[in-house]
C-alpha angles and dihedrals in degrees: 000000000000123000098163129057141179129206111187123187119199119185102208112225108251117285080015098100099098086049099049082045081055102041089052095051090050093060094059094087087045088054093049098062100061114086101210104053104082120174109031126188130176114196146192112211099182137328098312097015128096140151152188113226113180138158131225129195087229150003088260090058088041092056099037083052095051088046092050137085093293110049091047092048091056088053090051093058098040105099083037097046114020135075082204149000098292110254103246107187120184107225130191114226113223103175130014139176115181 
């Protein structure tokens, strides 16, 4: 069951969208990987913004997850990608059906 979650918002840089859609297909195998991130979404909430919601069984699964590929990768493309930091938020999950 998860008890730990992540949304993270990300606001592409003008004419970036398609890179930051790409960017965030590209992560997928790296997620994957990764046997404590268990369910894995990247979204697109409108024209320029996108995000990454995903769920973890603990805090230990949620903090390997944002020091892994991922999460530096997403570090490395800020300043090239992003309009801004992406907005991380640590979420609690109450209720789950996966």
């Amino acid at each position: 069951m998860a008890t730990k979650a992540l949304l993270v918002r990300i606001e592409a840089k003008p004419g970036k969208e398609d890179a930051v859609e790409e960017f965030l297909l590209s992560a997928l195998p790296l997620v994957e990987q990764e046997p404590g991130t268990k369910p894995w979404f990247a979204v697109r909430f409108g024209p320029s913004t996108f995000g990454i919601i995903d769920a973890f069984p603990d805090e230990e699964a949620r903090e390997t997850h944002l020091g892994g590929p991922v999460g530096k990768a997403l570090a490395e493309k800020a300043d090239e990608l992003f309009a801004s930091p992406p907005d991380i938020s640590k979420l609690d999950v109450i209720a789950n059906k996966l």
